[in-house]
C-alpha positions in Angstrom: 11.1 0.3 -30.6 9.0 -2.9 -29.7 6.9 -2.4 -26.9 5.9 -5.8 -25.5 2.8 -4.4 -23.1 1.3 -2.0 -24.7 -1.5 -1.7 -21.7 1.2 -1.2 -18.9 0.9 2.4 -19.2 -3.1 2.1 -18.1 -2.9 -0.3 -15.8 -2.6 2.0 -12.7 -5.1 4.5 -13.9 -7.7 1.5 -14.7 -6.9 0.1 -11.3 -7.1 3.4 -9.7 -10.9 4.2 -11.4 -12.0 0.6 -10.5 -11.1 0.9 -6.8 -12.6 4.6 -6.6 -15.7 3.2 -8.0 -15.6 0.0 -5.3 -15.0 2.1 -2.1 -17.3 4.8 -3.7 -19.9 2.1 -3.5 -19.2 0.4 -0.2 -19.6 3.8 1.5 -16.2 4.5 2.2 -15.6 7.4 0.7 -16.7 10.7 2.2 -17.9 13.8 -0.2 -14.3 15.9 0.2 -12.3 12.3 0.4 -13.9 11.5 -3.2 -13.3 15.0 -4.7 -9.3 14.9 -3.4 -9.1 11.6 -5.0 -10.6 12.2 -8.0 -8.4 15.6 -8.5 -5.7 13.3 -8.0 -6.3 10.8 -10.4 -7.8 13.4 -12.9 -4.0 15.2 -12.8 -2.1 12.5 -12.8 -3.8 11.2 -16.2 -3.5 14.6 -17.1 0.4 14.4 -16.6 0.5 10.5 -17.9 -0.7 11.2 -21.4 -0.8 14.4 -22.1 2.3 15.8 -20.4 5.0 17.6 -22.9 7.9 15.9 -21.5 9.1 12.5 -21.3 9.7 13.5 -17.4 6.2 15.2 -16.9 4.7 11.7 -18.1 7.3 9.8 -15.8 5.8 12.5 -12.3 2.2 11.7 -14.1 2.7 7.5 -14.2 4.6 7.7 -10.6 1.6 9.9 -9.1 -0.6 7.6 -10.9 0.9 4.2 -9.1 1.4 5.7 -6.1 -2.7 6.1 -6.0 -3.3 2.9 -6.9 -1.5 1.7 -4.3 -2.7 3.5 -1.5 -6.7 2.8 -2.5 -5.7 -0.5 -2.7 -4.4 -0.7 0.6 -6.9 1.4 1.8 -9.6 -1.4 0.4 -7.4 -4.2 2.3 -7.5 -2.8 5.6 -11.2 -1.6 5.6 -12.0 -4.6 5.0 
């Protein structure tokens, strides 16, 4: 099978580290705030890539999006 984006699968972890790290370092952020949010990320990677099923990966990639999403909404209206 051709796959014609090979990055689309990392997109919404790399989004989801770069937007931890920008409210990490604009204060907003608090220290049990970061620690749910980086469990979060850390299991849905886990499920994304290293999950045994196909569906595992698909729960991993949706968890992984959905995060993404909210910190970038979060960044929007903090701003």
């Amino acid at each position: 099978m051709l796959v014609l984006f090979p990055f689309v699968a990392w997109l919404a972890a790399l989004t989801s580290v770069v937007m931890l790290i920008l409210l990490a370092s604009i204060g907003e952020l608090g220290p049990l705030g970061g620690v749910i949010l980086v469990s979060w990320l850390l299991l849905a990677v886990y499920c994304q890539f290293f999950g045994a099923s196909p569906i595992v990966a698909a729960i991993g990639l949706g968890l992984q999006t959905i995060l993404a999403i909210y910190l970038i909404a979060r960044w929007r209206f903090t701003a």
